[in-house]
One Martini backbone bead per residue (centre of mass of N, CA, C, O) as a GRO file, in nm:
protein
  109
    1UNK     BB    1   1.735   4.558  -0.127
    2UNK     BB    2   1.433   4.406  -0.046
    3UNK     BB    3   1.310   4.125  -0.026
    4UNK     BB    4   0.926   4.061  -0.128
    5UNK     BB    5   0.914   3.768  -0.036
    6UNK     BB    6   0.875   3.504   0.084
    7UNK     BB    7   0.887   3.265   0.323
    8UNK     BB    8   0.905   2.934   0.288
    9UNK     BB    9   1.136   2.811   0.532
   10UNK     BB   10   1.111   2.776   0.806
   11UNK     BB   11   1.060   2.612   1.074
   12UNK     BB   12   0.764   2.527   1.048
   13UNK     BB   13   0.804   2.382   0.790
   14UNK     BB   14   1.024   2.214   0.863
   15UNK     BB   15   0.855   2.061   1.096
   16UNK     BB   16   0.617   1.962   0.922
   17UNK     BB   17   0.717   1.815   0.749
   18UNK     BB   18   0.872   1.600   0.918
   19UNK     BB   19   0.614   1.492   1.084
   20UNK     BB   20   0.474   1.385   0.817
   21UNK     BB   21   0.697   1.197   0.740
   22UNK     BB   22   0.714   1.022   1.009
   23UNK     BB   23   0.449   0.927   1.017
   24UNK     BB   24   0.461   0.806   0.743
   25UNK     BB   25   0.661   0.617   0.832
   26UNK     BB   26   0.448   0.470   1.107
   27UNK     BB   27   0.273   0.357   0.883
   28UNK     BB   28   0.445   0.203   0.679
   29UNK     BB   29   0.529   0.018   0.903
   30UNK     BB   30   0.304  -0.109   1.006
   31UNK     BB   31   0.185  -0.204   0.717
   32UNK     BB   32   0.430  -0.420   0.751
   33UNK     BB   33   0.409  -0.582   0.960
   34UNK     BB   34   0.155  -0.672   0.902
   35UNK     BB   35   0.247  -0.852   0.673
   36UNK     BB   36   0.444  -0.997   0.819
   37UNK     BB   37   0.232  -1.167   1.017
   38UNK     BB   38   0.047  -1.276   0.825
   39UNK     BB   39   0.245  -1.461   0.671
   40UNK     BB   40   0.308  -1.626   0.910
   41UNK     BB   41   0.059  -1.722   1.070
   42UNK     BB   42  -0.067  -1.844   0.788
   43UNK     BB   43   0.134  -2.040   0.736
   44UNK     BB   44   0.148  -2.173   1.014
   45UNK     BB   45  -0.172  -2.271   0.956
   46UNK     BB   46  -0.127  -2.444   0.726
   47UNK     BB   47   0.099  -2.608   0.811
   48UNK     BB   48  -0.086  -2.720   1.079
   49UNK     BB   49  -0.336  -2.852   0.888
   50UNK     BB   50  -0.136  -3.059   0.675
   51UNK     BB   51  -0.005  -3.223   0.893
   52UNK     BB   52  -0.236  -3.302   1.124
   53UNK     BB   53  -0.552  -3.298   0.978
   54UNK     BB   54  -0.569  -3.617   0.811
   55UNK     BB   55  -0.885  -3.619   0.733
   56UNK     BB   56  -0.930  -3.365   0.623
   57UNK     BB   57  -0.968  -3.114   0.398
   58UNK     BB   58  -0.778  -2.880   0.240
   59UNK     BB   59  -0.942  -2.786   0.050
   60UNK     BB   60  -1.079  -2.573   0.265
   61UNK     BB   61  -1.203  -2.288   0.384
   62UNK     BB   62  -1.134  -2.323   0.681
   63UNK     BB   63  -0.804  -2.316   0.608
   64UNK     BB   64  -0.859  -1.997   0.474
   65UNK     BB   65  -1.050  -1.815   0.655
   66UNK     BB   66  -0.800  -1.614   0.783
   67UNK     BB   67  -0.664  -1.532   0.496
   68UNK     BB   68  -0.928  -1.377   0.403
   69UNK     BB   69  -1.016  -1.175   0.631
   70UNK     BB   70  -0.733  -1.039   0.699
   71UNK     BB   71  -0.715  -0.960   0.403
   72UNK     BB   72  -0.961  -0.768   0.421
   73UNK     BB   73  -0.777  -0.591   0.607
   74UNK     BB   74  -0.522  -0.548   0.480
   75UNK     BB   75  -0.652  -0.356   0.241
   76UNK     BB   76  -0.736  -0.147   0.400
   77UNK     BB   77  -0.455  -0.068   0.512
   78UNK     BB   78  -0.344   0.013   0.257
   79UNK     BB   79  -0.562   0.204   0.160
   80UNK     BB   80  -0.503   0.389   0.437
   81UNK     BB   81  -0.158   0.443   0.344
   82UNK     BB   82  -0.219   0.486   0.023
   83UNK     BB   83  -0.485   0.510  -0.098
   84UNK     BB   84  -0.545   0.581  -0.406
   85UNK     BB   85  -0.292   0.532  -0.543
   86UNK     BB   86  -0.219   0.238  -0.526
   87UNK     BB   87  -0.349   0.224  -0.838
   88UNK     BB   88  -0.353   0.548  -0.939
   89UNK     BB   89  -0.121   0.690  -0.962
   90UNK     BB   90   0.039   0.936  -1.124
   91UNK     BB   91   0.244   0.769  -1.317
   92UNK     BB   92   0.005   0.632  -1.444
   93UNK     BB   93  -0.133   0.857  -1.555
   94UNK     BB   94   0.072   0.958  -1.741
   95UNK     BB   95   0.122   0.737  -1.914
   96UNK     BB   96  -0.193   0.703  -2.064
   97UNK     BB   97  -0.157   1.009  -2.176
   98UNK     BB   98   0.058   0.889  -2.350
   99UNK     BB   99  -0.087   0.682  -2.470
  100UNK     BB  100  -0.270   0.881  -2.638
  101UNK     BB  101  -0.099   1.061  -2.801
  102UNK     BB  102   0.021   0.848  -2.955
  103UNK     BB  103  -0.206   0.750  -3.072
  104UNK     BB  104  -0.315   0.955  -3.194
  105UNK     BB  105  -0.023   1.051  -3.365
  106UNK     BB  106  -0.099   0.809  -3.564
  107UNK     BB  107  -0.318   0.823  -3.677
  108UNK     BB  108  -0.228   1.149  -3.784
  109UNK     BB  109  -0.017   1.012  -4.007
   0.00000   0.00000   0.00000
């Protein structure tokens, strides 16, 4: 007898699950070299108003304006990439869950 079972195996659902691994991997990619590059060029021009300008005052708005605005380019691409969840995971909300029933549980004994 044959079963009457859906196939959800399919050719097509694991090529697209592939595809959207895929992106997420080209995603992932990018917004690491992005911070990669943050990190370098920002180091960069700190390191090099440090060294050459030394009439100006350091701990100017200027010295670190580069690393200001670029760094809130940085978060939209990271919330772009990591979603809702980079800071609410899933993992956070079920730990949270735990810790009120334990609370509760607690409680009432």
């Amino acid at each position: 007898m044959r079963s009457l079972r859906k196939n959800t195996e399919s050719p097509f659902n694991k090529e697209d699950a592939y595809l959207r691994a895929e992106n997420r991997i080209k995603k992932l990619k990018g917004f690491y070299w992005h911070l990669f590059w943050y990190v370098i060029i920002n180091l960069f021009l700190i390191i090099l108003k440090l060294v050459y300008d030394l009439n100006d005052e350091f701990w100017s708005f200027n010295t670190f304006s580069t690393a200001i605005f670029w760094g809130v380019g940085l978060c939209f691409h990271a919330f772009g990439v990591f979603g809702k969840h980079l800071i609410f995971s899933r993992d956070w909300e079920n730990r949270k869950i735990q810790e009120f029933l334990d609370k509760d549980k607690n409680q009432w004994e």
